[in-house]
C-alpha positions in Angstrom: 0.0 0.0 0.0 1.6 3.2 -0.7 1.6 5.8 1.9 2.2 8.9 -0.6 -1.3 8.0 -1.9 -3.4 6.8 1.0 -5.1 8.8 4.2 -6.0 7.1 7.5 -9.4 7.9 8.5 -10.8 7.4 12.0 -13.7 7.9 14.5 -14.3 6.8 17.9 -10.7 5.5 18.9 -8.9 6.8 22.5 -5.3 8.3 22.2 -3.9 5.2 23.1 -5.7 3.7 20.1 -4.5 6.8 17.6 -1.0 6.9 18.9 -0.5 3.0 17.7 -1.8 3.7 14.3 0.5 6.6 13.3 3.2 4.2 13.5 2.3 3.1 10.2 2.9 6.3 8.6 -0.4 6.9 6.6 -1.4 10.6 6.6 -4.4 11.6 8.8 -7.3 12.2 6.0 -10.7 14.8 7.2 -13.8 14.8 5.7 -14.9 15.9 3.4 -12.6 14.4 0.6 -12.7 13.8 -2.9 -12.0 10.6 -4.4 -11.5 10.2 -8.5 -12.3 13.8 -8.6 -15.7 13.8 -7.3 -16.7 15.0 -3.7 -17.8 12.1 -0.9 -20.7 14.1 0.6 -24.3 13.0 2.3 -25.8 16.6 1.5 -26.6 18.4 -1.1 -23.6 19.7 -3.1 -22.5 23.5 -2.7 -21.0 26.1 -5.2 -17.7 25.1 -3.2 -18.5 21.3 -4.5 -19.0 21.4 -7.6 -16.9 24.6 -8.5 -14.2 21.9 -9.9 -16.4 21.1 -12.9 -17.4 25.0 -13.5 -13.5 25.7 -13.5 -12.7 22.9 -15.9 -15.0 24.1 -18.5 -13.5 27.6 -18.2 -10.4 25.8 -18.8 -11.3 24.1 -21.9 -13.1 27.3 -23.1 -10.0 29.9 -22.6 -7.6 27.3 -24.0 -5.2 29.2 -26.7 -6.2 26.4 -28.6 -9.8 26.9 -29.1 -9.3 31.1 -29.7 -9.7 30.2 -33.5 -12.5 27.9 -33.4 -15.2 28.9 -36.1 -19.3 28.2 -35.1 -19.3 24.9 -36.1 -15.7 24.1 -34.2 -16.8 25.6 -31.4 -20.2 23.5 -31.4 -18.1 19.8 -31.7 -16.3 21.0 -28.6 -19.1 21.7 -26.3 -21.0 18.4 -27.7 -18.3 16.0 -27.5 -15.5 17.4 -24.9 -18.0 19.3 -22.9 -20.6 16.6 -22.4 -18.0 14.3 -21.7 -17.0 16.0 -18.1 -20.2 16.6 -17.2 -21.3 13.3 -17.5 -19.3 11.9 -15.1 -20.2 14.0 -12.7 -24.3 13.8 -14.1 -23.8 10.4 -13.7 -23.1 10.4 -10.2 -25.1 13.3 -8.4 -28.2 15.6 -8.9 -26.3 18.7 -9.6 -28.1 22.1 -8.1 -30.2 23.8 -10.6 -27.6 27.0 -9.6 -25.0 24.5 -11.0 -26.6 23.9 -14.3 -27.7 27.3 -14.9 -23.7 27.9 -14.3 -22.7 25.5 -17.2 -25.7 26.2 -19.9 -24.0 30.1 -19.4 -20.4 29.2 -20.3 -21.7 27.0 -23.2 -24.2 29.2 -24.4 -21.3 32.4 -24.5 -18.9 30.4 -25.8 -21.0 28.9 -28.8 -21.7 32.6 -29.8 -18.7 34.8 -28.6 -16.0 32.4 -28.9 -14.4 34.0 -25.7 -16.1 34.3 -22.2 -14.4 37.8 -21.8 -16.3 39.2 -24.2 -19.9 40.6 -23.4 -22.0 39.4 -26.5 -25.8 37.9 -26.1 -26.7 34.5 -27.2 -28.8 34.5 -30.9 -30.4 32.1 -30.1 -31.8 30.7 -26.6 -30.2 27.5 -25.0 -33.8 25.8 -25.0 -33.8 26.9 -28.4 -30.4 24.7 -29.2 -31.1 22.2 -27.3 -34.2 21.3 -29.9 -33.7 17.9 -32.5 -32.5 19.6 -35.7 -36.0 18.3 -37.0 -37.5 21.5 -35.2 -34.7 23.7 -36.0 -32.2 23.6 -33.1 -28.6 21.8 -32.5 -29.6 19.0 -31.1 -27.5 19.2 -27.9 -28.7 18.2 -24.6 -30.5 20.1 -21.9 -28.2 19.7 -18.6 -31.3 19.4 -16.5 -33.0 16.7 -18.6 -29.6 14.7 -19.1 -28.7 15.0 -15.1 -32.2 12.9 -14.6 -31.4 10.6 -17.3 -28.1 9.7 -16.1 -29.5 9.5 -12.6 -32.2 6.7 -13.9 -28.5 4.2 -14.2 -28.0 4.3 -10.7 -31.7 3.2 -9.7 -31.3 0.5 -12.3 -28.3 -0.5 -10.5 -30.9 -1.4 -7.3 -33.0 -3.3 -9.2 -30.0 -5.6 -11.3 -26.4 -5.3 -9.9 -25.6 -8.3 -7.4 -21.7 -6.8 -7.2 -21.7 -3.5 -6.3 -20.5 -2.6 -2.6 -22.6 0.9 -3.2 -26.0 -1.2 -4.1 -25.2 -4.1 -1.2 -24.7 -0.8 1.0 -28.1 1.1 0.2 -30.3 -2.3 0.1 -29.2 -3.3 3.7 -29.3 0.5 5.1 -31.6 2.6 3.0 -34.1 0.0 1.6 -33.8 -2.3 4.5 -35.3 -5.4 2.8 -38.3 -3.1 1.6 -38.6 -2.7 -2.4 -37.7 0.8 -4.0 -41.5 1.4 -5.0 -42.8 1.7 -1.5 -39.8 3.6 -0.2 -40.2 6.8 1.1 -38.1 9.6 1.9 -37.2 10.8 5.6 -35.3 13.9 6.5 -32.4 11.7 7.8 -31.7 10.6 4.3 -28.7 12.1 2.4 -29.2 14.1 -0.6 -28.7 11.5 -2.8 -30.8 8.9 -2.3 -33.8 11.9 -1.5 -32.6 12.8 -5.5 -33.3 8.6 -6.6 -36.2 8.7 -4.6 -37.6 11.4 -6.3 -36.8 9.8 -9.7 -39.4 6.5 -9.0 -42.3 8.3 -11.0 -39.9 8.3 -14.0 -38.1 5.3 -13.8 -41.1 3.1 -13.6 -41.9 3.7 -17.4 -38.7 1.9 -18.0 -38.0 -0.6 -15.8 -40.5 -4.0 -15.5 -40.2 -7.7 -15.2 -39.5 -10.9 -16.6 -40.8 -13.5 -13.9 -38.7 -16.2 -13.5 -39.2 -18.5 -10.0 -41.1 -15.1 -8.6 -38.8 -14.8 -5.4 -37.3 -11.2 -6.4 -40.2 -9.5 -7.7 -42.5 -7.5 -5.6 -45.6 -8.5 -6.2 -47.7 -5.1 -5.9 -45.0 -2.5 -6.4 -43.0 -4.3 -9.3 -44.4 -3.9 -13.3 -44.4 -7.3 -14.1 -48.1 -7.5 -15.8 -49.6 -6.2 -18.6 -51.5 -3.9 -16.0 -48.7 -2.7 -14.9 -47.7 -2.5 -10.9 -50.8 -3.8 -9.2 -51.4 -1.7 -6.7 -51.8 1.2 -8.9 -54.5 -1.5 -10.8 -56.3 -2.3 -7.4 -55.5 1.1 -5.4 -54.0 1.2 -1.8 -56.8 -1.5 -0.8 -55.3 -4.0 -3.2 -53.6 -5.8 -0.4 -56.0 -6.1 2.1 -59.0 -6.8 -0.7 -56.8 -9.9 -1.8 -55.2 -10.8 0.9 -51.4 -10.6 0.3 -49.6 -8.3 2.2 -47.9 -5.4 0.7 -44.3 -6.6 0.7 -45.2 -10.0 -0.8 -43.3 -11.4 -3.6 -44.7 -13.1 -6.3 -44.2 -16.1 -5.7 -45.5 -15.7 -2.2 -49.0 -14.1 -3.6 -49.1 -17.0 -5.7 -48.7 -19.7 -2.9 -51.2 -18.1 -0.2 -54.1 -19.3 -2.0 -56.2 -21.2 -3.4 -56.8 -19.3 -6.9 -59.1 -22.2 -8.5 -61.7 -21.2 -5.6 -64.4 -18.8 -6.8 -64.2 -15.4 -6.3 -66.7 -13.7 -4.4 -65.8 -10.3 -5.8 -67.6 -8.8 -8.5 -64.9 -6.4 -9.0 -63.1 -6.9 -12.7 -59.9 -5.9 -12.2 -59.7 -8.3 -9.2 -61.0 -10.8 -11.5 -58.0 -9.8 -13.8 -55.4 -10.2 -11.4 -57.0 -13.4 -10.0 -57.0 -15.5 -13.5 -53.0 -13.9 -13.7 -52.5 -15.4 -10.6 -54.5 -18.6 -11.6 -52.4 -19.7 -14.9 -48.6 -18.7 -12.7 -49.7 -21.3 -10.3 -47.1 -23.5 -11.4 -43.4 -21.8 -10.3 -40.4 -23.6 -9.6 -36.6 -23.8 -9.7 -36.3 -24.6 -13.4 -37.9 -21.4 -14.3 -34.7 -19.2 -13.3 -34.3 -16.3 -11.5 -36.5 -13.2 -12.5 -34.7 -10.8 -14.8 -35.6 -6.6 -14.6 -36.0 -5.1 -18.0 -35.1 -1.8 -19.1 -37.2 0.3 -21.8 -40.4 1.7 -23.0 -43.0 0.0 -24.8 -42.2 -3.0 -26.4 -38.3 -2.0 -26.9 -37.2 -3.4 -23.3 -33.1 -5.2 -23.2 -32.0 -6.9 -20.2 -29.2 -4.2 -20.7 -29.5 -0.4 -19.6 -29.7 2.1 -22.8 -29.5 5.8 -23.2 -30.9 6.2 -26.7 -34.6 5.5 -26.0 -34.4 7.3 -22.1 -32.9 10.4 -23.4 -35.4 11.0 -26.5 -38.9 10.4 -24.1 -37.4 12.8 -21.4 -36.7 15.3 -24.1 -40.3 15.1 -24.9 -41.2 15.7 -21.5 -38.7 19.0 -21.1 -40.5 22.0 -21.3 -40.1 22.5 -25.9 -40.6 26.4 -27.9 -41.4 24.2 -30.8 -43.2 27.3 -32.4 -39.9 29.2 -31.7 -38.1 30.2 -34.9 -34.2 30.3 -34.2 -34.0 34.3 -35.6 -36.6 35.5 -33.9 -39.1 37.0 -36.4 -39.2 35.1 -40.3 -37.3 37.9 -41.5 -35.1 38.8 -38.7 -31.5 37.7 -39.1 -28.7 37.9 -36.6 -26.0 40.3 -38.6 -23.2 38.5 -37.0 -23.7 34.6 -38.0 -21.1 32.2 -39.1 -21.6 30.2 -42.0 -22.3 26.9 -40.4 -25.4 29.0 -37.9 -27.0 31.0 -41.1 -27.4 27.3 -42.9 -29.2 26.1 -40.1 -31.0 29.1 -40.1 -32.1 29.2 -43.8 -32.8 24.8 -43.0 -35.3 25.9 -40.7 -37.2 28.6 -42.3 -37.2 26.3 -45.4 -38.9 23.5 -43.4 -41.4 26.1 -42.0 -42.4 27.1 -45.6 -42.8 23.3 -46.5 -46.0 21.9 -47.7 -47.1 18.9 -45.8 -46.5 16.0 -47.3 -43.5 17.1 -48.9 
């Protein structure tokens, strides 16, 4: 273990106990730290936190290099070299709205002045830009919509990673043998899982089940019907109308009954869910495990995508699909690189189109 790379961190030991362990030489580490760049911290991140990322950008944006960059050059940066540092940080925390706003500045003034010194206004809006090139923008991402996206991985990670310390760690402490679906947030929690917590609306349109032996899927919370999760089928009475407690799996619902018996409800959708449970009657070891699927629709992999999660949370993100990138039809930015007056004259010609065309 090397010593110039490694801090000893400690709580609760006597001066006896602290006085042994600096015989080994490791530095004496204090929270908080960073580790592969990105800040170890329960609570919401501060302009302190993530000022890291802001400064890198600057970096990449003052670079001698880039001074020469024309529209288009400067456009490739922020969608490929950009979008690449804020990702890994995306990927890992719900950055503060303050923070995005921070990085959809520096991006927008750099696509249109070249150079942050400079005091020039945007042409074009950065809601604007961030439209397909269908509708006339650029087809970059909006920060706020990709920070959610990226977020969606780590929830995935609850449902399908058997490996991960970090997933082990939140099923025994935060879930606590309860499924994700019925979790709810408490003021103790960090910021973090709060953020995931506040994702479960959104992730379950992505995220269902394949049933295998029916030992890992919840069977009210979990979307492993065509009706999707149950108890949004039955309501919060689902359980005690049926019988099977809220925390049952599937293959526990299936087992507490007898499902041949007749039903003396007259209620359909119990109906439903009975002849469901009727024709799984038979579930056993040769079945397999049950497998979580990941994607809308009928486009669901047993491997997690961005393509299809990005393009439906677009959709959802607030879109000026009216807007027209100059302002009024005739209205033309005098100052507009070659590349941004194509794109211009693409979308006004699109606008003219008849339908059908």
């Amino acid at each position: 273990m090397n010593r110039d790379k490694t801090d000893l961190f400690t709580a609760g030991l006597n001066p006896e106990e602290d006085e042994a362990l600096s015989i080994f030489g490791f530095r004496k580490g204090s929270l908080p730290i960073r580790y592969l760049g990105l800040p170890l911290l329960h609570r919401k991140l501060w302009k302190s936190d993530y000022s890291p990322l802001t400064d890198k950008i600057k970096g990449k944006f003052n670079h001698w290099t880039v001074k020469g960059l024309s529209f288009a050059g400067r456009l490739q940066l922020i969608s490929s070299v950009i979008y690449s540092l804020v990702n890994f940080w995306f990927s890992a925390f719900t950055l503060p709205k303050g923070c995005l706003k921070d990085i959809e500045k520096l991006c927008n003034k750099f696509l249109w002045a070249g150079d942050l010194s400079k005091k020039t206004s945007a042409k074009i809006s950065w809601k604007g830009l961030c439209l397909p090139k269908p509708e006339g923008g650029l087809g970059l991402r909006n920060f706020v919509v990709w920070n959610r996206a990226l977020n969606l991985k780590l929830v995935w990670l609850l449902f399908t990673s058997t490996d991960s310390l970090w997933v082990a760690w939140m099923r025994e402490h935060r879930l606590k043998r309860q499924n994700f679906w019925s979790a709810e947030s408490k003021n103790s929690d960090s910021w973090l899982w709060k953020s995931l917590l506040s994702l479960k609306g959104l992730a379950s349109s992505f995220i269902s089940c394949e049933i295998g032996n029916g030992r890992n899927t919840s069977f009210w919370y979990d979307h492993w019907t065509d009706h999707g999760p149950l108890i949004s089928y039955l309501g919060e009475s689902g359980p005690r109308l049926m019988g099977i407690p809220a925390q049952a799996t599937v293959a526990e619902a299936i087992l507490s009954h007898d499902w041949e018996a007749p039903s003396r409800f007259r209620n359909q959708n119990i109906r439903d869910v009975r002849n469901i449970l009727r024709s799984r009657q038979v579930l056993n070891n040769q079945t397999g495990e049950d497998s979580f699927l990941w994607g809308p629709g009928n486009q669901k992999s047993k491997e997690f995508s961005t393509k299809e999660r990005g393009r439906l949370l677009d959709q959802e993100a607030p879109s000026n699909h009216g807007q027209r990138l100059c302002g009024s039809r005739t209205e033309c930015p005098s100052m507009l690189s070659i590349s941004g007056l194509r794109i211009w004259i693409d979308y006004l010609l699109k606008q003219d189109s008849p339908v059908g065309d």
